[in-house]
C-alpha positions in Angstrom: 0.0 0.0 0.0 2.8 2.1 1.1 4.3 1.6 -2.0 1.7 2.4 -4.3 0.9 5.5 -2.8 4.6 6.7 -3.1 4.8 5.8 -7.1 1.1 7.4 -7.4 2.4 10.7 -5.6 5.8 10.5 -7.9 3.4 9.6 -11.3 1.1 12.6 -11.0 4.0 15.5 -10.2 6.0 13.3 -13.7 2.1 13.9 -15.5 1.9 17.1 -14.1 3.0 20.7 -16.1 6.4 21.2 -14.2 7.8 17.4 -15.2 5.8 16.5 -18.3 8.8 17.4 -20.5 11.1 15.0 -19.2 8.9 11.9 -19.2 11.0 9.7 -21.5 14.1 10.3 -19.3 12.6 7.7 -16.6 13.3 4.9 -19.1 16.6 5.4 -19.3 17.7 4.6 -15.6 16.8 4.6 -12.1 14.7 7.7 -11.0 17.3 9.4 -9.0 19.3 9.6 -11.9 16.6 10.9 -14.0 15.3 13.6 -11.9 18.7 14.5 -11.1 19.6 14.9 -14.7 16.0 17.0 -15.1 17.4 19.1 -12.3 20.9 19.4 -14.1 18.7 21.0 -17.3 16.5 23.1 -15.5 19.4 24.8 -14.0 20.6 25.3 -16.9 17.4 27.4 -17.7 17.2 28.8 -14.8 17.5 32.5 -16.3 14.4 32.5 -18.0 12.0 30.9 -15.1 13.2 34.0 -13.6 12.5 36.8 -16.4 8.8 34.8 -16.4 8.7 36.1 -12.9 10.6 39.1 -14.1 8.3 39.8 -16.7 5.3 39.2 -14.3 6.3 41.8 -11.9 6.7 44.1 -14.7 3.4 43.8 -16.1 1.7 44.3 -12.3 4.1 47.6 -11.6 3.5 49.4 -14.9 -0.6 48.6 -14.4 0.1 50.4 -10.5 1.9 53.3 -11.9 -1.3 54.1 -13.7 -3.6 53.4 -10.4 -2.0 56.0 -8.5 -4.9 57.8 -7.7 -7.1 54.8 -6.7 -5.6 54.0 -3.1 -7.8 50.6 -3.2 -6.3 49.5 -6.3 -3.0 50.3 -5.5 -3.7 48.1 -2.1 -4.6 45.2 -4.6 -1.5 45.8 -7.1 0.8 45.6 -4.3 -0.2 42.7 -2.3 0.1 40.7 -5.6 3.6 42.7 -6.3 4.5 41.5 -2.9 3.2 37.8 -3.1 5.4 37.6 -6.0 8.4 39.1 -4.7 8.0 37.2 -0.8 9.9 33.7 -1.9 11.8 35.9 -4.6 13.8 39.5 -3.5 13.5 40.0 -0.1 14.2 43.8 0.0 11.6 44.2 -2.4 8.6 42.3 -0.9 9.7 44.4 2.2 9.4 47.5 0.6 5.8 46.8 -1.0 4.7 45.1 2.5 5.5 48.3 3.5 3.6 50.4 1.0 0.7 48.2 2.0 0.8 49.5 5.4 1.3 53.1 4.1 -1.7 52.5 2.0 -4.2 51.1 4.1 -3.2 54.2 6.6 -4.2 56.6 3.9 -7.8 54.3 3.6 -8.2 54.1 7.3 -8.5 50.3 7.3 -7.9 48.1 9.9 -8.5 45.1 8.1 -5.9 45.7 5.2 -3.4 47.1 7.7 -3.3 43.8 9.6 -3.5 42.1 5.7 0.0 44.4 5.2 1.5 43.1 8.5 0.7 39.7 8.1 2.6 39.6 4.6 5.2 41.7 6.3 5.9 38.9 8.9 5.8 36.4 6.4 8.8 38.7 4.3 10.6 38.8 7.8 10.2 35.1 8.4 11.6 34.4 5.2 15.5 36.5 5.6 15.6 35.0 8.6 14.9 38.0 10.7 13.0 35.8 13.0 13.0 38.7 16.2 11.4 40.7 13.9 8.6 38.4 12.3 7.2 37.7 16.0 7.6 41.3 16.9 5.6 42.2 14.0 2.7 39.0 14.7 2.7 40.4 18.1 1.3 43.9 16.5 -1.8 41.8 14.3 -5.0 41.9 15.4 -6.6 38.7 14.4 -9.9 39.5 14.8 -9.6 42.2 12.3 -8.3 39.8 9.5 -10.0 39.0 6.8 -11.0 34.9 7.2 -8.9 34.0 4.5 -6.0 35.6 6.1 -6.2 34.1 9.7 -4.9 30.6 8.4 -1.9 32.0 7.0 -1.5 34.3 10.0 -1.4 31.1 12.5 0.6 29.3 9.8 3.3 31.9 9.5 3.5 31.8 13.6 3.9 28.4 13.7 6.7 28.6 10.5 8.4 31.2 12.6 8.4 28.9 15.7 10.1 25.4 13.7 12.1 27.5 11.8 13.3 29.3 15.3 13.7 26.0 17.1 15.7 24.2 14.2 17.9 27.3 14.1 18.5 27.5 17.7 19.1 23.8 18.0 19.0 24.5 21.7 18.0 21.8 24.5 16.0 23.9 26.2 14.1 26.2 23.9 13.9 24.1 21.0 11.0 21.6 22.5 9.3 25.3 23.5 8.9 26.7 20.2 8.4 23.4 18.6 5.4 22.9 20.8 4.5 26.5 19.7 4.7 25.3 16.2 2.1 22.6 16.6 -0.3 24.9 18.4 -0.3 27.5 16.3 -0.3 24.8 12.9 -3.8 23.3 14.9 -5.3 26.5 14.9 -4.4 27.5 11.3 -6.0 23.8 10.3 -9.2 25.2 12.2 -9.4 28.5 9.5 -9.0 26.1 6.7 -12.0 24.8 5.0 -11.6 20.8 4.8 -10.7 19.1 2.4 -8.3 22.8 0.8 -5.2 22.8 0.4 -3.9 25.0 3.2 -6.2 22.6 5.3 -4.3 19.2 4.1 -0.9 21.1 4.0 -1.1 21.5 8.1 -2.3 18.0 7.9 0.5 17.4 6.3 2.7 19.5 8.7 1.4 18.0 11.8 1.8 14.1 10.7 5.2 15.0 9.4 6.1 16.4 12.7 5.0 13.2 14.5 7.2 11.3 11.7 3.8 9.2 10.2 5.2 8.2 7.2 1.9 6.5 6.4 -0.3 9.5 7.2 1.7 11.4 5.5 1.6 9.9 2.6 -2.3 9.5 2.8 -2.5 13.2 2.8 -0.1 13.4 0.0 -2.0 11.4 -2.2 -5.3 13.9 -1.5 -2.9 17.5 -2.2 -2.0 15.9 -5.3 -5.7 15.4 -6.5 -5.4 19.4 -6.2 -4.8 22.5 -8.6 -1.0 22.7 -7.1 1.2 26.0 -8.1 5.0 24.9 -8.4 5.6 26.4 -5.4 3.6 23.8 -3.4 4.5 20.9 -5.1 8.4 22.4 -3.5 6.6 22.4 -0.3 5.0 19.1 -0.4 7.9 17.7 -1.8 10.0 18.8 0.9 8.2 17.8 3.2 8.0 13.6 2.2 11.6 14.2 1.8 12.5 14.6 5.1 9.7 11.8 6.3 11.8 9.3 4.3 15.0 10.3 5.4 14.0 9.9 9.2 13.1 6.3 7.8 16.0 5.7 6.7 15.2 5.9 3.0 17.9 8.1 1.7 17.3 7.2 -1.9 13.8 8.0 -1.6 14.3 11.0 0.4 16.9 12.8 -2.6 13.8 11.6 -5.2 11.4 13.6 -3.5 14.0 17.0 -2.6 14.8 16.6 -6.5 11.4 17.7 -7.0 10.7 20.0 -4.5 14.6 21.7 -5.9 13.6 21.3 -9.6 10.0 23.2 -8.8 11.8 25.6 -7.0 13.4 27.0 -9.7 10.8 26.6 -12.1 8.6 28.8 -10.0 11.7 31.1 -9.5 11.7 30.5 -5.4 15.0 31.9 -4.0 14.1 31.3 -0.4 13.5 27.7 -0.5 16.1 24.9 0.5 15.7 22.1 -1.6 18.6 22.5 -3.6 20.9 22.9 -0.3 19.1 19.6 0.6 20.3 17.8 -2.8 23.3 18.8 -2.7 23.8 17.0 0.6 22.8 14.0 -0.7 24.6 13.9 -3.8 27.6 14.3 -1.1 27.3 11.4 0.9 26.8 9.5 -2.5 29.7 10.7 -3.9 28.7 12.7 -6.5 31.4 15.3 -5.5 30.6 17.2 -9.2 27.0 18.0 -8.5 27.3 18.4 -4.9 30.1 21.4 -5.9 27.4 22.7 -8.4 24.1 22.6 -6.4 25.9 24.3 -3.4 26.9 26.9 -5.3 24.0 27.5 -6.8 22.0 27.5 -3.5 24.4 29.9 -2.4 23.8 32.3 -5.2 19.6 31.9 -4.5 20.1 32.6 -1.2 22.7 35.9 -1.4 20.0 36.9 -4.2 17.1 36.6 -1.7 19.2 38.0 1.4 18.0 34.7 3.6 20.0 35.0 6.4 19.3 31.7 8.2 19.8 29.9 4.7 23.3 30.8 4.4 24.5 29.8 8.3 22.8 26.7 7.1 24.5 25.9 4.1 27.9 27.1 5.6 28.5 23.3 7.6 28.2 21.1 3.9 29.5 24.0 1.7 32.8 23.3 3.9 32.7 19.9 3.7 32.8 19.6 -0.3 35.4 21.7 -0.1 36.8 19.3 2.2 36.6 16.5 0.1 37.7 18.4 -3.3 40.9 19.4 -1.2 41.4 15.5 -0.5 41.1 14.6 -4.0 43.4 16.9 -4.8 45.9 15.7 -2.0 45.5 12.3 -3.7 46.0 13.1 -7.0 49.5 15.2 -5.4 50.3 11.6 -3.7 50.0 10.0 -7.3 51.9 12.1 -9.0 54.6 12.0 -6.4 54.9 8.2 -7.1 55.1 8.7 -10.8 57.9 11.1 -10.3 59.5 8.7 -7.9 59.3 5.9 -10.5 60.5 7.6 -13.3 63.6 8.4 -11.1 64.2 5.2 -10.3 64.4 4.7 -14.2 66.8 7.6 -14.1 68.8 5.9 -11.5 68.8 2.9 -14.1 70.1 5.0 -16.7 72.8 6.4 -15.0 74.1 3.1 -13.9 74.0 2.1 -17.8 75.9 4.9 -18.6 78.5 4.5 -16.0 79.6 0.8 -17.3 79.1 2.6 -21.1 81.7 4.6 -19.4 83.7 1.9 -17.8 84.0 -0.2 -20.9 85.3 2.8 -22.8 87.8 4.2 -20.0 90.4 3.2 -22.8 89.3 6.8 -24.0 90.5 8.4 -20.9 90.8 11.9 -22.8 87.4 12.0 -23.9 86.1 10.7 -20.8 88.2 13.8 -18.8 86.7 15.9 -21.5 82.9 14.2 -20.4 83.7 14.7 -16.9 84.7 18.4 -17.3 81.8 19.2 -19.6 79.5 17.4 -16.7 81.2 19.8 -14.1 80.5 23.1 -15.8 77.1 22.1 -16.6 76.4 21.1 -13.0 77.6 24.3 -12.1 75.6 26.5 -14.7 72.5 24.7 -13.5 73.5 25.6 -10.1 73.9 28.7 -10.9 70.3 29.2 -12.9 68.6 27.7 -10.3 69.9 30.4 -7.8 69.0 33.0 -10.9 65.6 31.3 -11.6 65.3 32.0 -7.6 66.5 35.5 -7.3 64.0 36.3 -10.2 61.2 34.5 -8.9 61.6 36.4 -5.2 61.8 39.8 -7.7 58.6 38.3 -9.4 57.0 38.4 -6.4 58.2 42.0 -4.9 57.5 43.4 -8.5 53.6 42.0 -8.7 53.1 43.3 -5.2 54.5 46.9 -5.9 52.4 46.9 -9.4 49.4 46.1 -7.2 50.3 48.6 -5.1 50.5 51.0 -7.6 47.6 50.0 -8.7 45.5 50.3 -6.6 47.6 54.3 -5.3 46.3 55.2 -9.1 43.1 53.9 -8.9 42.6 56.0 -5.4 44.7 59.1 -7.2 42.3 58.8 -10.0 38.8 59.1 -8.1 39.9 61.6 -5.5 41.5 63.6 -8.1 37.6 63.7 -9.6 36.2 64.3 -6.4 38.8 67.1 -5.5 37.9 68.6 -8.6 34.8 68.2 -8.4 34.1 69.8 -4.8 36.3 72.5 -6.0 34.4 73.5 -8.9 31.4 73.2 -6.5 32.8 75.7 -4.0 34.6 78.0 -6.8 30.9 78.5 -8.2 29.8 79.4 -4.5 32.9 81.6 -4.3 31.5 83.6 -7.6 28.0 83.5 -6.5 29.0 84.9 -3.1 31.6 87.6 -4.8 28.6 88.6 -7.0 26.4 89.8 -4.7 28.4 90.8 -2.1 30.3 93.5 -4.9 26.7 94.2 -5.3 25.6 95.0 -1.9 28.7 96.7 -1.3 28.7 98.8 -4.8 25.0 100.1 -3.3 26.4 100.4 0.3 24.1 97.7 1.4 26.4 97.1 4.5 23.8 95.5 6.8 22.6 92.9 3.6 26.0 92.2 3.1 26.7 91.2 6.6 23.6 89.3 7.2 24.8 87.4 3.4 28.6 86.3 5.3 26.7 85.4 8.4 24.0 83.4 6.3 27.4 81.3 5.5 26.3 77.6 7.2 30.4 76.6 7.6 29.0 73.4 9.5 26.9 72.6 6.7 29.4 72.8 4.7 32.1 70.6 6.5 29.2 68.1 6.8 28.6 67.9 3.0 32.5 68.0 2.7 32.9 64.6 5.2 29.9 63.3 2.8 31.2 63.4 -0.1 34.6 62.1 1.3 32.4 59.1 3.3 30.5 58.0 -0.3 34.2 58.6 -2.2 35.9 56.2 0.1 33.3 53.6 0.8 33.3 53.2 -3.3 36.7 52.8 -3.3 37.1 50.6 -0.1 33.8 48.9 0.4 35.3 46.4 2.9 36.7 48.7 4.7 33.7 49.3 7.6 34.0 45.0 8.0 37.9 44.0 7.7 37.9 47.3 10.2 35.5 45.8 12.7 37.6 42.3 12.5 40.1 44.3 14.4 37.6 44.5 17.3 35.7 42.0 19.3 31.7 41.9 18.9 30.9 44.1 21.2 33.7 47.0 20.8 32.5 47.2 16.8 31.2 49.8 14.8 27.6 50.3 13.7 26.9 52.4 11.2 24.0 54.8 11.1 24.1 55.2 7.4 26.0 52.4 5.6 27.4 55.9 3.3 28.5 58.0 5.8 31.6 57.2 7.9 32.2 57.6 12.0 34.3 60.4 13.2 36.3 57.5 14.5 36.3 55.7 10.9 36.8 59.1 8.8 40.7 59.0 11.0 41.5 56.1 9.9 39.9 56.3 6.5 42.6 59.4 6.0 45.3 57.1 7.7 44.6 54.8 4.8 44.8 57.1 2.1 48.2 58.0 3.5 47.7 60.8 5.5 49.6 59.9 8.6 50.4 63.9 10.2 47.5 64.0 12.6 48.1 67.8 12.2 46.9 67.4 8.5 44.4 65.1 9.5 43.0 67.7 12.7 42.7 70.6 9.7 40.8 68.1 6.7 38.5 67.2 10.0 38.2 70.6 11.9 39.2 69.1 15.0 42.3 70.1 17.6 45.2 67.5 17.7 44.5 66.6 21.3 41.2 65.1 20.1 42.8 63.5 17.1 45.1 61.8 19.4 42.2 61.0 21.8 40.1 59.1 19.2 43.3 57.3 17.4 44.2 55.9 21.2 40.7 55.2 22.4 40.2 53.3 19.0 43.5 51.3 19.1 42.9 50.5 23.1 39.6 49.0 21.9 41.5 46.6 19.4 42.6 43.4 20.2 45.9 43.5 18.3 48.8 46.0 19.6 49.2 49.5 19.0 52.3 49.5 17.5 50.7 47.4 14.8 47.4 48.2 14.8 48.0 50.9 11.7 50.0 49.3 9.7 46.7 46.4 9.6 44.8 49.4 8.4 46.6 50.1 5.8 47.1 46.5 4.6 43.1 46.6 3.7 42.5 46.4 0.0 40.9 49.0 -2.5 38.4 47.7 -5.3 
């Protein structure tokens, strides 16, 4: 019985839309190897699954660019907007969760502001941002939301709450939110008309988390009698996956996460898993070659999508295939260490063959004094190359790290040389303006106007949109600067930037540092500050650090430009 429900629940996803294409591939081997193949070509497509999502976006904002005067409209356009960026971009589905909000605000109702917050959650949930999700549950009332909405409201608590407890991993807190994930999974079943499919997806949920492979399997068999999107076969999919790898039924288990990854991409999901999952698989099978590929790409989905909790996740097997590829490699080294040790025991060989060549012909004792002079010099010019071939290596070396030094000095020469220019054009036009009409005010004895115009003069303005400019110069130049600086510094002595454009006062002295001005004179006139408190800030920065002052600048300046 078992068994036929599993090759029903397989036969209708091959008969379905997303598989029907690669029908004929079953035939040619077992079904791991033919879905994994049907993965292999629809990641080779995987570009345009996107633009159809692409193009789908771009067809719902040009049609809310011309609702911008119907608030209720432009509600509508952007729930859809952000139901099709939640599993896709997650600074974009937060941006239109919050338009939502903003709109339903301007329309005074309650009901689509807690409809904006409960997609909003679900955007949060997603990147990971799991403090926020529950802060922003906490703020929905559920009595206000329309019926349709409560389900997914309980359903995104109770996805917060597993998610939470499989990320804490935690003795003590992980039973406590996993116990709030069934609670609030009931009570989303309870909203859910029977027989739906967000009622048979808890159903689903629930018998999974009891690990009934038998229920669960029952239940798949009913959500596959259903109109399913892509992204819920991926769910579904996932979700027998992990029931037959608690049975022990790896091979299964990969069948079932090749669907749910192959889905996943054909619906243009960046926030899923599956393909992470797949590649773990084709790990412990030994298919080092995919397991390289699918990580990467899972990688790539994620950093698209900004999930957070994805990444940390991935980070534990991404390592380990590395592992493995730098073992192969070792092996190979091993191999070709014997190959080189064989052929110099045929060397050896050789050598002895030529010695009794030479023995038998030691008649020729000129020529063979001539051989063994010859031999000498030669020995002694390779000697002598191989301390050249050295010495030029070592001057290799020094010369590519000065060219990337001055590299990188023109590459800094050249954009501050634009931005000096630049600013200076700026303030020569503000010089001319401010000649102009003071030779005005002065040619018509407008003493008083002219005053007022000098004291008018906002000098901290200016400095402000001086250190601006300077912050946005050198963060393009040195965008890693804020992080490899805060690796100098434990956790809680680091840096957090207000704007991620604008610099510290404390970063701005070292940003100058780094672009080689060391005089803290200098640095106290660029800054408008008095030595003392140039001083003050480089020592309380460097006391902070965990490496030694003496060396602490010298680290500073050993961080890279573009």
């Amino acid at each position: 019985m078992l068994h036929s429900l599993i090759l029903r629940g397989i036969r209708f996803i091959v008969l379905g839309s997303l598989l029907l294409s690669a029908l004929p591939g079953w035939a040619g081997g077992s079904r791991t190897d033919s879905l994994l193949r049907m993965l292999d070509q629809t990641l080779v497509h995987q570009a345009s699954y996107d633009k159809q999502r692409l193009d789908r976006l771009a067809a719902l904002k040009a049609e809310l660019r011309s609702e911008k005067a119907d608030a209720n409209a432009s509600f509508t356009l952007s729930l859809l907007i952000c139901d099709e960026y939640q599993v896709f971009t997650y600074d974009s589905a937060f941006v239109y969760s919050l338009k939502m909000g903003a709109l339903a605000r301007q329309l005074r109702s309650p009901v689509k502001l807690q409809t904006a917050r409960t997609k909003l959650a679900y955007t949060l949930r997603s990147a990971g941002l799991f403090k926020d999700a529950f802060d922003t549950l906490k703020a929905i009332d559920v009595r206000q939301l329309e019926p349709r909405y409560k389900a997914e409201f309980y359903e995104i608590y109770s996805i917060v709450c597993i998610e939470l407890a499989e990320y804490d991993q935690d003795a003590f807190y992980q039973p406590y939110y996993t116990a709030q994930s069934d609670a609030y999974a009931d009570t989303a079943a309870r909203y859910s008309r029977p027989g739906s499919y967000p009622h048979l997806a808890q159903q689903l949920y629930r018998a999974k988390q009891r690990n009934d492979l038998g229920a669960s399997m029952a239940i798949y068999a009913q959500l596959q009698r259903l109109p399913l999107t892509a992204h819920q076969v991926a769910i579904n999919a996932s979700s027998m996956a992990k029931l037959y790898e608690n049975a022990g039924l790896k091979e299964k288990a990969l069948q079932f996460m090749a669907l749910a990854a192959i889905s996943d991409i054909k619906s243009a999901t960046k926030e899923g898993i599956a393909l992470f999952k797949v590649s773990d698989y084709c790990y412990q099978r030994g298919d080092l070659s995919r397991a390289r590929w699918y990580i990467s790409e899972a990688r790539k989905a994620a950093n698209f999508y900004k999930a957070r909790q994805r990444l940390v996740q991935m980070s534990p097997i991404s390592t380990l295939i590395d592992g493995r590829k730098i073992s192969l490699v070792e092996k190979q080294r091993q191999q070709a260490n014997i190959y080189a040790l064989a052929i110099g025991v045929l060397a050896t060989l050789l050598l002895g063959t030529a010695f009794v060549i030479y023995f038998q012909l030691r008649r020729l004792q000129s020529t063979g004094r001539l051989l063994a002079a010859t031999n000498q010099e030669l020995h002694q010019n390779n000697v002598q190359l191989q301390a050249l071939n050295a010495r030029q290596q070592d001057l290799n070396g020094k010369l590519q790290e000065l060219n990337q030094g001055l590299n990188e000095a023109n590459h800094v020469k050249e954009e501050y040389i634009g931005y000096y220019f630049n600013n200076t054009s700026r303030y020569i036009d503000k010089l001319e303006v401010l000649q102009k009409k003071l030779s005005t005010l002065l040619s018509t004895k407008q003493v008083a106007s002219a005053q007022q115009l000098v004291k008018d003069i906002d000098i901290k303005s200016e400095r402000n949109a001086l250190f601006k400019g300077f912050d946005t110069a050198f963060i393009h130049l040195f965008p890693n600067f804020v992080a490899e600086f805060n690796a100098l510094f434990t956790e809680a002595d680091r840096i957090q930037l207000a704007d991620e454009h604008l610099l510290t006062t404390e970063l701005r002295i070292f940003a100058l540092i780094r672009l080689g001005i060391s005089d803290s004179e200098q640095i106290s006139r660029i800054l408008g500050y008095s030595i003392h408190t140039v001083y003050a800030y480089k020592t309380r920065v460097k006391n902070r650090s965990f490496l030694p002052n003496e060396t602490f600048e010298a680290r500073v300046l050993a961080i890279q430009a573009t």
